[in-house]
KOLDRENKOL-343749 format. One record per residue (C-alpha): chain; x, y, z. Coordinates in steps of 0.5 Angstrom, whole numbers, plus 500, padded with zeros to 3 digits. Layout:
residues N
NODE c   x   y   z
NODE A   X   Y   Z
...
end
This chain:
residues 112
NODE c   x   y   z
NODE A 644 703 312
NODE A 646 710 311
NODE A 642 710 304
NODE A 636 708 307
NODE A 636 714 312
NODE A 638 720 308
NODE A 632 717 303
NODE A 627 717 309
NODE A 630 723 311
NODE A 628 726 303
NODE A 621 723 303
NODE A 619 728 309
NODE A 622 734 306
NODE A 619 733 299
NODE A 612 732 302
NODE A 613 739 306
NODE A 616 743 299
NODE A 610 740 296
NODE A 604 742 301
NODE A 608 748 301
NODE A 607 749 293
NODE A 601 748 293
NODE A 599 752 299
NODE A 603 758 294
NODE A 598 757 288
NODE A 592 757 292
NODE A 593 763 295
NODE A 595 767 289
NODE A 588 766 287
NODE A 586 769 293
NODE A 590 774 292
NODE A 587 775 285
NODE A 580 775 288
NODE A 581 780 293
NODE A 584 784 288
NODE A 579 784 283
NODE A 573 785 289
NODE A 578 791 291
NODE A 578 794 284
NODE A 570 793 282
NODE A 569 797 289
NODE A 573 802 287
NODE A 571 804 281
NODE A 564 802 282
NODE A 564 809 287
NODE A 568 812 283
NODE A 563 812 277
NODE A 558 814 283
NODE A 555 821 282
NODE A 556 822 289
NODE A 564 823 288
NODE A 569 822 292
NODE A 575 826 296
NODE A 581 826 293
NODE A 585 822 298
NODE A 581 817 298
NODE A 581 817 291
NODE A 588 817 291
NODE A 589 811 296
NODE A 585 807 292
NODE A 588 808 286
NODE A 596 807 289
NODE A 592 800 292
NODE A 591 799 285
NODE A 598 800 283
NODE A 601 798 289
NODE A 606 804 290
NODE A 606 810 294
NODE A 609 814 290
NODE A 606 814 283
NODE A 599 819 282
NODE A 592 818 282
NODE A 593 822 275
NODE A 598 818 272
NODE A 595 811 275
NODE A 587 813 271
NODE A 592 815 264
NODE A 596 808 265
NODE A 588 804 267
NODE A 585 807 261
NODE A 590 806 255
NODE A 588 799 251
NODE A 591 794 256
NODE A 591 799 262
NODE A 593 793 267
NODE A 599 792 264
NODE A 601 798 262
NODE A 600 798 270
NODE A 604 794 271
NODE A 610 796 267
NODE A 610 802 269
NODE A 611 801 275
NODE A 616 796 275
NODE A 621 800 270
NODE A 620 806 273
NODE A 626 806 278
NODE A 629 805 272
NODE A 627 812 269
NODE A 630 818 273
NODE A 625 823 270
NODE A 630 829 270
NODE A 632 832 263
NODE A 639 833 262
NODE A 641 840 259
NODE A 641 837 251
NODE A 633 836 252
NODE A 633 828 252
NODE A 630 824 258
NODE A 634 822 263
NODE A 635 814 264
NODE A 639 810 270
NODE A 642 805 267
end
C-alpha cells in the first residue's frame, strides 16, 4: 500500500518537472528571437547615415553583450573578428579572469 502512494505521489511531480522543461526549451528560443530582432535593429540604425548618440550606441552595444562593464569599442573589435558572436561571448565570460593590470616584468596579469 505504501509502494502505491509514494508511486502516485512521483506521477505528479514528474509531470510538473516535464512542463517545466518544456516550458525552459520554449522560451529559450523566445529569448533567441528577441535577441536577434534586437541586434538586426541595432546595427540597422547604426549603419543609417543619420548616426546615433554615443550613449545610445554604448547601451545597445553592452545589451548586446549583456555586461555593463565593457566599451562600446571593445564590444565592435570582438563583433567584427571572424566568429564575433563567440568571441563575444568569450570574452565576456573570461574577463573576471583577467585582472588587466601589468605587473613590473611587463607580462599581463591574470587571477587564478
Amino acid at each position: 500500500m505504501d509502494l502505491i502512494y509514494k508511486f502516485g505521489m512521483f506521477i505528479p511531480l514528474a509531470i510538473v518537472v516535464w512542463m517545466k522543461y518544456s516550458e525552459f526549451r520554449l522560451a529559450r528560443h523566445g529569448r533567441l528571437r528577441e535577441e536577434y530582432r534586437f541586434a538586426r535593429e541595432f546595427l540597422t540604425d547604426l549603419m543609417s547615415p543619420a548616426g546615433m548618440h554615443p550613449f545610445v550606441r554604448r547601451k545597445g552595444y553592452q545589451a548586446i553583450a549583456g555586461d555593463t562593464r565593457l566599451s562600446a569599442a571593445e564590444i565592435e573589435y570582438l563583433l567584427n573578428l571572424d566568429d564575433g558572436a563567440r568571441a563575444l561571448k568569450d570574452y565576456v565570460l573570461g574577463r573576471k579572469y583577467y585582472s588587466g593590470s601589468r605587473n613590473p616584468d611587463r607580462s599581463l596579469g591574470y587571477a587564478l
